[in-house]
C-alpha positions as CSV (number, residue, x, y, z in Angstrom):
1,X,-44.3,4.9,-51.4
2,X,-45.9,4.2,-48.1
3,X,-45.0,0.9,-46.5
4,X,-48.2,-1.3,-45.7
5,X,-48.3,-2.5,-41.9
6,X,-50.3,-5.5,-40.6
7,X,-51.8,-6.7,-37.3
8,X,-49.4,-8.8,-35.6
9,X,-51.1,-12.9,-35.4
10,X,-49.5,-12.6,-31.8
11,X,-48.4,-9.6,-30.1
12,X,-47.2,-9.7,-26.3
13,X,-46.7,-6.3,-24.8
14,X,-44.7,-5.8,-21.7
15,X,-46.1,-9.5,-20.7
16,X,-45.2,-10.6,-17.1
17,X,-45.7,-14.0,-15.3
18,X,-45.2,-14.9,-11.6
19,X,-45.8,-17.3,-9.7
20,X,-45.6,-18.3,-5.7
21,X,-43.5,-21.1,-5.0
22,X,-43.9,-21.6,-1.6
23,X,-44.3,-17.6,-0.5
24,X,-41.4,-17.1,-2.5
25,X,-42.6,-15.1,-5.7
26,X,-40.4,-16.0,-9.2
27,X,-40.9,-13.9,-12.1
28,X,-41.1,-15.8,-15.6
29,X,-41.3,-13.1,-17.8
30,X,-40.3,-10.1,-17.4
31,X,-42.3,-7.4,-19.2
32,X,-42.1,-9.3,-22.4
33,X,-42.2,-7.3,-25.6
34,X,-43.2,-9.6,-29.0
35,X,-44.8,-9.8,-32.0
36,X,-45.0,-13.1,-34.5
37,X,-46.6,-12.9,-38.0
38,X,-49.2,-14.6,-39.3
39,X,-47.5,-17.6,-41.5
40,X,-43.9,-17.2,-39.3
41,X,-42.4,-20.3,-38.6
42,X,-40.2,-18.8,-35.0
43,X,-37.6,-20.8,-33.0
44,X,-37.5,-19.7,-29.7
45,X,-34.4,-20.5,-27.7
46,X,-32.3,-19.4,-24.3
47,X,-30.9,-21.0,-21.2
48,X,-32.7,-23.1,-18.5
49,X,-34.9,-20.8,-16.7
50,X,-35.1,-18.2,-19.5
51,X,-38.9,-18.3,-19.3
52,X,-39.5,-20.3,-22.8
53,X,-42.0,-22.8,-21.6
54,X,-44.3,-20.0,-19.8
55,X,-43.8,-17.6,-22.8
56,X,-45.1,-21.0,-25.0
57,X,-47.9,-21.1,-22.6
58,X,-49.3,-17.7,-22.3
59,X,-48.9,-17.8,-26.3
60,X,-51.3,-20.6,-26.3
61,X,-53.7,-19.4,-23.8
62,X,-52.7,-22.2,-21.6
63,X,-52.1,-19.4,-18.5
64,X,-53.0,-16.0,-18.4
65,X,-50.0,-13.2,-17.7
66,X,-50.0,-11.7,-14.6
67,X,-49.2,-8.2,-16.1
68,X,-49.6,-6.6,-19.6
69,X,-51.5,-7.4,-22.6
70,X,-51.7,-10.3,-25.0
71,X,-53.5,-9.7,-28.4
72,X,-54.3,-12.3,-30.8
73,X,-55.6,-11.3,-34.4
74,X,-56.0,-7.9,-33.2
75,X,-58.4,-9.6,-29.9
76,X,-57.2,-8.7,-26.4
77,X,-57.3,-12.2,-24.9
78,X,-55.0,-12.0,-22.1
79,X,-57.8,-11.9,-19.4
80,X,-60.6,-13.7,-20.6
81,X,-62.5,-15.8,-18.7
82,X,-61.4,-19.5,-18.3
83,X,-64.2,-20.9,-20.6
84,X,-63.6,-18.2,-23.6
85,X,-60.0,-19.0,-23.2
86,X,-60.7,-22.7,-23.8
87,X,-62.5,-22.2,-26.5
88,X,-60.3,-20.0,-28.5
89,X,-57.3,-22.2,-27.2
90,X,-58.8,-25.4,-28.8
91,X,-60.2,-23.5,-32.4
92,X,-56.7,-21.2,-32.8
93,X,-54.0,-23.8,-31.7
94,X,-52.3,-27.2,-31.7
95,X,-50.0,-28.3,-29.2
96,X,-46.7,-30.7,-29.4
97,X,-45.1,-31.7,-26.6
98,X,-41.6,-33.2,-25.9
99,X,-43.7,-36.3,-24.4
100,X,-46.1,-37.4,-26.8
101,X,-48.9,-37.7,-23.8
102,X,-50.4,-40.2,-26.5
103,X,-53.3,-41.9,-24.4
104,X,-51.6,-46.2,-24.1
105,X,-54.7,-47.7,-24.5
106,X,-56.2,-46.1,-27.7
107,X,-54.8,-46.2,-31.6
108,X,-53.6,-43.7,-32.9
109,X,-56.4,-42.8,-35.3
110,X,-58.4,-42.7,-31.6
111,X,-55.9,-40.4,-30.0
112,X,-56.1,-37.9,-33.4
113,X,-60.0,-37.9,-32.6
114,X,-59.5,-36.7,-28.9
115,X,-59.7,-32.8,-29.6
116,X,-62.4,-33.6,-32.4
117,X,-64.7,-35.0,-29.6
118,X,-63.8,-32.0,-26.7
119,X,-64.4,-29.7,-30.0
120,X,-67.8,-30.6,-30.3
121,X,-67.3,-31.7,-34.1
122,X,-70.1,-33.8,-35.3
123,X,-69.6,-38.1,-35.0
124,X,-69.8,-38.9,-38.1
125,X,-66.9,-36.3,-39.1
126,X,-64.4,-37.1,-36.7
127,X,-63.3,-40.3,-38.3
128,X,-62.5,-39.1,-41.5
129,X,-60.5,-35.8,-40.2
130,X,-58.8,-37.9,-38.1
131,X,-57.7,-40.3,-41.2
132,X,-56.9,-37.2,-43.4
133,X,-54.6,-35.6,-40.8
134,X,-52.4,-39.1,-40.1
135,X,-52.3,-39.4,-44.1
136,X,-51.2,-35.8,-44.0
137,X,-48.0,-37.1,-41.8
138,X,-47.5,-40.0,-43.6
139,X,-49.3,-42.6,-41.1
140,X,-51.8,-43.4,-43.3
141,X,-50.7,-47.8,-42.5
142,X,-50.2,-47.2,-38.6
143,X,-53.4,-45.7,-38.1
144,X,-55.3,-49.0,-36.2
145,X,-51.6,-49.2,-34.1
146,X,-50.9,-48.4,-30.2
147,X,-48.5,-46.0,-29.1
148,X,-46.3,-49.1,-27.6
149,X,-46.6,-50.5,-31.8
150,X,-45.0,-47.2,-32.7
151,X,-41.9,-45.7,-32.9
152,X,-40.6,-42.4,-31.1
153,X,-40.8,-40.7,-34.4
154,X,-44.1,-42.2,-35.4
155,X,-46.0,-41.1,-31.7
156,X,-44.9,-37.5,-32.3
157,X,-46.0,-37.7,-35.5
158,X,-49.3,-39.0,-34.2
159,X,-49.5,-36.3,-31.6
160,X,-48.6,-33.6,-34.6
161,X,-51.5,-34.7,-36.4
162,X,-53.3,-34.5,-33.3
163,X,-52.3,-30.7,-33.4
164,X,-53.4,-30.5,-36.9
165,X,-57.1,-32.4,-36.5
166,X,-58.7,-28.7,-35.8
167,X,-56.9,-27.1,-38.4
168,X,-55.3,-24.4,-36.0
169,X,-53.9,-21.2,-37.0
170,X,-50.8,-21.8,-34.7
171,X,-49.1,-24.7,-34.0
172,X,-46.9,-24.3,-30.6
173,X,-44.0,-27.3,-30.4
174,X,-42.1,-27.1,-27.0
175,X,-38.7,-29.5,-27.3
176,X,-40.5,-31.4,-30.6
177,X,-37.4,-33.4,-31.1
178,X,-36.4,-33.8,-27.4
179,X,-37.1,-37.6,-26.5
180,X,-35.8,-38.3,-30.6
181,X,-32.3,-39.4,-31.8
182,X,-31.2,-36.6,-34.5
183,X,-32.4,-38.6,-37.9
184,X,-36.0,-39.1,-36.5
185,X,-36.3,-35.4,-34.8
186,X,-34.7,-34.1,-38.5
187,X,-37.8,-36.0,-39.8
188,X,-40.2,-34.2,-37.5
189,X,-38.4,-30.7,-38.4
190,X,-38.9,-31.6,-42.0
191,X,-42.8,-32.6,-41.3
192,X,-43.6,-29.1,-39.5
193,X,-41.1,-27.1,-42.1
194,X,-43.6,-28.4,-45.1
195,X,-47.2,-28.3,-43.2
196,X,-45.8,-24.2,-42.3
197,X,-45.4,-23.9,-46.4
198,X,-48.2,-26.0,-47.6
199,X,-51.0,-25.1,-45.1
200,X,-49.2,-21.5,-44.0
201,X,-49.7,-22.4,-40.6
202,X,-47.4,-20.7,-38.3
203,X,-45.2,-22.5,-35.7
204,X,-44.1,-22.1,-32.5
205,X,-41.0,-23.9,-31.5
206,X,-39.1,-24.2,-28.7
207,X,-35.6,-25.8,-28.8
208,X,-32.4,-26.1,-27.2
209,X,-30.9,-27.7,-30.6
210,X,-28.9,-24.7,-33.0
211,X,-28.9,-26.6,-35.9
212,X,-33.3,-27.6,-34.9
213,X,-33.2,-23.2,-34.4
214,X,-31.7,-22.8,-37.9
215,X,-34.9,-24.3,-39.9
216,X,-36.9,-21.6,-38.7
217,X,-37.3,-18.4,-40.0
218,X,-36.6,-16.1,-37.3
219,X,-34.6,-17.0,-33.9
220,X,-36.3,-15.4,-30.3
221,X,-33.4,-15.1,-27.9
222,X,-34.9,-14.9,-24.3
223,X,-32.7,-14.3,-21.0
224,X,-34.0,-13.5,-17.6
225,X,-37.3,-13.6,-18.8
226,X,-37.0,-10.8,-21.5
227,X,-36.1,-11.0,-25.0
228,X,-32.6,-10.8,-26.0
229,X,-32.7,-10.7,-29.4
230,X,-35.4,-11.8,-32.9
């Protein structure tokens, strides 16, 4: 029986990042070899300077590697021009940060409609794909609140339905449950474990946290820049 293979959602070959600090070079990655599935739900972990955050952002087309190639769905995207990389960074992925970088002044429902309104999506939708993704993480009674009326868990929760408003193939989470005490981040775990099975969107995360790691599927062990192990 032959086994079937498929393309790889995300597949980094011999990937390397560096950058000038000063006139000092420093090497991020160092000839990075992955490949994540489409529907994977991936924790990546490793020590300070391992290279997680740059790996997170040459996954989501947030910089471009310095050497190598970067495919996603089978597209070599790696050195495409800043504006195709915008636009296949805001249809293909949603972002999560450790800082909410929820805007003060706005709701939350006005926050959700941010990338709706850099996406081009049409007035008169953005309200109510704004309203569906905050009902889809249980906000559907804070949506007229600031971020200062919310709680920690409830602004990431904001900003993951922020990630969600495009409908992204990938969601990339660096430190999700960093700035959370261990029931609220357990919460937010819980929130990306069931939009991965009920919407099969793969996710990203980055964590320092074993027993955050241990929800995923799959654990990505960097060091030095390289991958250690997954």
């Amino acid at each position: 029986m032959t086994e079937e293979w498929t393309t790889p959602l995300i597949k980094l070959t011999d990937i390397k990042k560096t950058y000038i600090m000063g006139k000092v070079p420093v090497n991020a990655l160092r000839g990075m070899d992955l490949a994540i599935s489409d529907g994977e739900m991936v924790a990546i972990m490793g020590p300070s300077g391992s290279g997680k955050t740059t790996l997170l952002n040459v996954i989501g087309l947030l910089d471009a590697p310095s050497v190598g190639s970067y495919r996603l769905q089978g597209e070599e995207v790696g050195k495409l021009p800043d504006r195709r990389r915008s636009q296949l960074r805001n249809k293909c992925f949603g972002f999560v940060f450790q800082v909410y970088n929820l805007l003060p002044r706005l709701t939350a429902l006005e926050n959700v409609m941010i990338p709706l309104i850099y996406g081009g999506v049409k007035k008169r939708e953005r309200r109510p794909r704004a309203q569906a993704a905050l009902e889809a993480v249980g906000l559907a009674d804070r949506m007229k609140h600031r971020p200062s009326e919310l709680s920690g868990g409830e602004q990431q929760r904001v900003a993951i339905a922020r990630a969600l408003v495009n409908e992204p193939s990938v969601i990339l989470a660096d430190e999700p449950t960093g700035n959370l005490d261990s029931k609220s981040g357990a919460a937010i775990i819980d929130l990306l474990q069931q939009l991965h099975h009920e919407r099969k969107v793969t996710v990203v995360m980055v964590t320092h946290d074993p027993n955050i790691a241990a929800r995923a599927e799959r654990i990505i062990r960097l060091h030095d820049g390289q991958v250690a192990n997954g």
